[in-house]
Structure formats: C-alpha cells, structure tokens
C-alpha positions, 0 to 999 in steps of 0.5 A: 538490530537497527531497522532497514525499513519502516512503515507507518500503517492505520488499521481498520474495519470496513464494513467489518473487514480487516482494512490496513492504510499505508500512511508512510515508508512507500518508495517513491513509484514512478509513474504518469498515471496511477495504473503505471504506478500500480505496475511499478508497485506491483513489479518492484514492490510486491514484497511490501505488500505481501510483508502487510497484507500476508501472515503473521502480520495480516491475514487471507481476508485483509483490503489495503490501501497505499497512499501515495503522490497524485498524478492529477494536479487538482488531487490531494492524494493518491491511493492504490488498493492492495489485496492479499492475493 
C-alpha cells in the first residue's frame, strides 16, 4: 500500500505537555496574512489537524504548531498553533 500523504512531525514537552511541530507535508495555504492562512487551514485542511492532533496518534491535551511560509518579508517562518478541539 503506497502512501497518499506524509508528514514529517517533531514531538515534544512543553512545560510538560505533549507539543506536536509539523516540520513538512502542509499544502501550501493561501493567504496575505496569517489569520487568512489560519482560515483556509481551518476551512480546507482541518482533517490534517485533526489526523495529528486526535487519537490514536495524539491525545485530548496535545498543543501543536505548523510551520508554514511567512506573510512578512523580514520573517524566517510562519507558524499557526493548533489544538485538539
């Protein structure tokens, strides 16, 4: 069975609490600022974050972070934080 999707992920604690990075496999989002980003993730990719953050993979307490491209032009990198519900 070949793959249809792959994410690279770094897991951690933060401050003791399960946090999941998504370093790589994020579509690319549309978007001018970040906040538009974050809609179009949440309106077109939600399944993703749900996929990694939920069980069997996370849990009810897991903090995530995506990583995507800036909107700023002095920014090394953009980040949307996700939760599980």
């Amino acid at each position: 069975m070949r793959s249809q999707r792959v994410f690279t992920t770094i897991d951690t604690h933060t401050g003791g609490n399960p946090t999941r990075t998504l370093i790589s496999g994020l579509p690319k989002l549309i978007g001018e600022t970040m906040a538009e980003k974050m809609l179009h993730m949440k309106k077109e990719y939600d399944w993703i974050r749900k996929l990694l953050m939920n069980e069997p993979r996370g849990h009810d307490v897991m903090s995530g972070a995506l990583l995507t491209d800036p909107c700023h032009p002095e920014a090394d990198i953009g980040v949307i934080y996700i939760e599980t519900g």
